[in-house]
Steps between C-alpha positions, in 0.01 A plus 500: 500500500511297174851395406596403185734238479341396147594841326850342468377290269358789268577548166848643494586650120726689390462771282757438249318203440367475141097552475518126408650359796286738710219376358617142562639555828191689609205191355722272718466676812137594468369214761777599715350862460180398581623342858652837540190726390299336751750585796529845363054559473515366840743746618304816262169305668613609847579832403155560390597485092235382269516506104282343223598254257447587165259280265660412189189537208584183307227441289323212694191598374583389135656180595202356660298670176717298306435186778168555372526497163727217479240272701226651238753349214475158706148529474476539160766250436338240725173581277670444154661157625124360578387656174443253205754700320688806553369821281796680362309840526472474885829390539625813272295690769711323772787578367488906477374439881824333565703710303358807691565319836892436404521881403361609845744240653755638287467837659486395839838317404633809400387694796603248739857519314504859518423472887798249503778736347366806742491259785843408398619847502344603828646192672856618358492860690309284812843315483714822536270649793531178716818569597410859620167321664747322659726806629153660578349225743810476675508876535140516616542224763787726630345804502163372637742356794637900488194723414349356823491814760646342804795435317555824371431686865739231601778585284737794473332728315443801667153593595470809285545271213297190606210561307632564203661200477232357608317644206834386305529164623092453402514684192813255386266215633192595324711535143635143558173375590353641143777369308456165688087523432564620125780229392312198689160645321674464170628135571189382565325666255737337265437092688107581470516592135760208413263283700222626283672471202575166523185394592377693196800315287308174615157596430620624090725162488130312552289665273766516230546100552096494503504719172734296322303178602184678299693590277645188369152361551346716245749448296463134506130601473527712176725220354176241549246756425737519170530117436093503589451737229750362232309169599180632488578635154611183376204352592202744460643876325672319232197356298520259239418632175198335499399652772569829404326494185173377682523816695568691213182331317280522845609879475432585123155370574419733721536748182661795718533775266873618423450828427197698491507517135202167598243750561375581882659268798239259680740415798185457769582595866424161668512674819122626464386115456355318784596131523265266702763349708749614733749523586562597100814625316571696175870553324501863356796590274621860409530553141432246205816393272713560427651815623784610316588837364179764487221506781187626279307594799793592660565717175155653599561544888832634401349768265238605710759611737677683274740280348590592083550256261842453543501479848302229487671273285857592702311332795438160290749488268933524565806563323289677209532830292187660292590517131288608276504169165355500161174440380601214410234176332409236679297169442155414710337198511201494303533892362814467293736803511467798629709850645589416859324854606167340278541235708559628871125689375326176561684371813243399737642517837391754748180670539501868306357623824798499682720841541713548199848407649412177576381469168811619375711284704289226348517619112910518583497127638290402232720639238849359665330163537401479124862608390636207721258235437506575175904503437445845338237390231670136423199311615116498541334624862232318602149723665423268801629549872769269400667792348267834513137576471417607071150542399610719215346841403545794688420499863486876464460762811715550778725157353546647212652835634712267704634321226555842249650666789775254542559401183827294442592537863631143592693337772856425412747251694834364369370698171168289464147575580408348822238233548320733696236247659176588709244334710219642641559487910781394659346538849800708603777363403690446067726275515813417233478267220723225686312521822148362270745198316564698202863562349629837683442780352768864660136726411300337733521545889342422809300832634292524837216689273369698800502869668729423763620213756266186536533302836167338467200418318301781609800744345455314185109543457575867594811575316526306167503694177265193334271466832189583252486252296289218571749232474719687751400254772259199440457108534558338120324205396127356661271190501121489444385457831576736785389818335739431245795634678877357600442433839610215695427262794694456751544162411613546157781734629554300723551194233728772260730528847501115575591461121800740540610233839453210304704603176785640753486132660509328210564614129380209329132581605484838243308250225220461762435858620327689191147642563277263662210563263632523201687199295880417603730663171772230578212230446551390910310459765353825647513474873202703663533711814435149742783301331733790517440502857563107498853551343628763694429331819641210356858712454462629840313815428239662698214581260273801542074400506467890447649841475395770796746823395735563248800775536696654246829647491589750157803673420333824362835629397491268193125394525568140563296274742768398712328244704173317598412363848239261570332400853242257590430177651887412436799646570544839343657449062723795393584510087690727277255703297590379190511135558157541679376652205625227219319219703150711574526576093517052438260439832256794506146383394354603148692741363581753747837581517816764672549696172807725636765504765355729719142357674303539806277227691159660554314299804124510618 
């Protein structure tokens, strides 16, 4: 029979001990409990006792999920330090990975702390019962030595009584043995789960230090991707004035209408040319200029949904009231003066076919722009697109109902009409005066001018309120030859992109990188698409021969083109959208130009 000599060594505690010390007193015997535990499952072993451990569900599963998304972050990290330049978007990206990793570690910290406290608690009342697991074991090894039958027929007892205290002695023995089978279940329960715990403790510490590694990297990351940026800008965004007035010039050539008081649009869709080289690439903007306040054929989408005047202009125009002003006189160029309500008669701005509440919204716009522009009658109007289409007269029909059936109603902020500005499409998007580099204006306001969310493109062809005009979504500018459209070689992109490199590289080469066929504005040196090439590997650039695909990243919740990648026969060029678009406007051949800060790349 097993004796146990080690069970003097058990944990002995008292019971007026504080929960404290128990706890104490109990964690410092546990690998002398252990020793013990495996004397006493010998002992249950022999008499035929079996139990089952208990699996603590520790959420093992998510750790190694989290294993695996923390090597996917190294991945991604390892791919932005071999990248030219780190892309601020992506790392944003990154960064709402990471911070949804440290939330799930965050919860698995919690849990594992709950675990702790009940783990804790449980090893408390373990400490109180070892003391009766102590009593018990001794008891049982007695009364195993007791219970056995020839020691019973041997005793005393008289026979009448033998087998019930037989039965007794056994029934004593089996309660023991439970107690014993119970108690020894529970402290080894409590060693597997602290066992696991710890091990889980580990596994969290590593992926929190591997967390916090990534996540100082991206921060260092952001913080270049910022200086980049701010470097970028001071080298390329931030044109000289001479710059920006050639693209202002290459622009006004172009003659985009303002409004639509220039008669019918003639934006052509480029995408139904056929260029005789591939592959071939065409830069479509949404919208022509300028895009502030009223959307005319938004106006029109708007109304042929259901839309009233009002509503309408509410959508365009903020911080407003409609009060109804005097018919006041104003001057106009070439016609003297004349009753403003005369005058809104021979506004020429939208077509008198369209429903009657956009025309309304219109004659209101009209009216509250004349007020402004005018100072309330102090000085002349002029009848171009520079301020608003006059031809005089009475335009008569469906206009003139619009105009009579508004009559006076103006648009009033800070107690003066508004200069309630239009253009004809704004591809989707209005944006405020500020945003365009005018002085700010509280009436005006960006507006996502569509029926619903936009996530891509395809959402914007299908949702916008202007998506019928022609000049919703087309390639601006063209050159005689190739069908007289605005598509590109790959080559040329691919010199706009190695002009972008070189500029970044060096500054001082902005003189030299106008158009390549058309005379330098500075009075320099043009340098053609071979000599660019010749200077950027000179700076330690790798120069692109051609273009292959173009990608493009747009934040459609403010209709910006957010960013512009390039791949080819070098390594992969990523650029801000608007920088991109500044140097295609000065490189681009003949006049074709970005017109807008939302565009597409259309390839064949």
């Amino acid at each position: 029979m097993v004796k146990f000599e080690s069970m003097s060594s058990f944990v002995k505690l008292k019971t007026q001990n504080s929960p404290v010390s128990l706890r104490e007193a109990g964690r410092a015997k546990l690998k002398t409990t252990i020793q013990n535990l495996k004397v006493l499952s010998f002992t249950l072993l022999l008499c035929t006792l079996t139990f089952t451990l208990y699996v603590l569900p520790v959420k093992a599963d998510e750790i190694s999920d989290l294993q695996g998304q923390i090597d996917q972050l190294n991945k991604a990290r390892q791919l932005s330090v071999n990248a030219t330049k780190p892309l601020e978007g992506q790392l944003e990206s990154l960064q709402r990975q990471l911070a949804q990793i440290q939330a799930t570690i965050d919860n698995l910290t919690a849990g594992i702390l709950e675990k702790q406290k009940n783990l804790d608690l449980r090893e408390d009342k373990l400490a109180l019962q070892q003391a009766l697991l102590e009593k018990r074991v001794k008891a049982y090894y007695i009364r195993s030595y007791l219970a056995d039958p020839l020691m019973v027929i041997l005793s005393s007892i008289h026979s009448s009584n033998i087998f019930r205290e037989l039965s007794y002695r056994q029934s004593v023995t089996r309660e023991d043995r439970e107690v014993i089978v119970a108690i020894t279940s529970e402290v080894i329960d409590l060693l597997t789960e602290k066992t696991k715990l710890e091990k889980d403790k580990g596994r969290l510490a590593a992926v929190q230090a591997d967390v916090d590694k990534n996540a100082s990297f991206l921060g260092g990351e952001i913080k270049k991707a910022k200086a980049y940026q701010s470097d970028l800008a001071g080298k390329i965004a931030q044109l000289s004035a001479r710059q920006q007035q050639i693209i202002a010039q290459r622009q006004a050539g172009l003659n985009l209408p303002t409004s639509l008081g220039a008669g019918p649009l003639f934006c052509t869709d480029d995408r139904k040319a056929d260029p005789p080289f591939r592959p071939a690439f065409a830069f479509f903007t949404f919208g022509i200029p300028h895009r502030v306040g009223m959307n005319q054929y938004g106006a029109l989408g708007r109304a042929q949904s259901g839309q009233n005047h009002e509503d309408i202009l509410r959508v365009y125009f903020d911080n407003f009231s409609f009060e109804t002003r005097p018919n006041i006189n104003i001057s106009v160029s070439g016609f003297g003066s004349m009753p403003l309500e005369t005058y809104l008669l021979g506004i020429y701005e939208m077509p008198d076919s369209w429903p009657i509440e956009a025309l309304k919204a219109q004659a209101v716009a009209a009216r509250s722009y004349a007020l402004s522009y005018t100072g309330s009658g102090s000085k002349e109007i002029c009848t171009t697109q520079a301020c608003q289409v006059y031809k005089g007269g009475n335009k008569g029909g469906n206009w003139e109902q619009a105009v009579k059936s508004t009559e006076g109603k103006t648009l009033i902020s800070d107690s003066s009409p508004v200069s309630a500005w239009y253009s004809s499409t704004d591809g989707g998007y209005t944006f405020t005066a500020s945003d365009i580099g005018w002085g700010a204006r509280s009436f005006t306001k960006r507006v996502r001018d569509t029926q619903g969310d936009i996530g891509s493109f395809s959402d914007l062809f299908a949702k916008a309120y202007d998506k019928d005009s022609p000049c919703f979504y087309s390639a601006q500018g063209f050159r005689s030859e190739y069908a007289k459209s605005a598509w590109l070689k790959s080559e040329e992109v691919a010199d706009i992109v190695n002009v972008i490199m070189l500029i970044k590289r060096d500054g001082g080469t902005s003189s030299h990188l106008y158009q390549p066929d058309k005379p330098n504005p500075e009075g320099a040196e043009n340098w053609d698409i071979d000599r660019v090439k010749q200077e950027l590997k000179s700076r330690g650039g790798a120069p692109f021969n051609g273009i292959s695909s173009i990608s493009v990243s747009a934040d459609f919740s403010q209709g910006l083109t957010a960013s512009v990648t390039f791949s080819g026969d070098a390594p992969s060029q990523t650029f801000n959208g608007s920088d991109f678009k500044n140097f295609f406007n000065l490189r681009a051949p003949a006049n074709i130009q970005i017109v807008g800060p939302l565009f597409n790349i259309e390839q064949k």
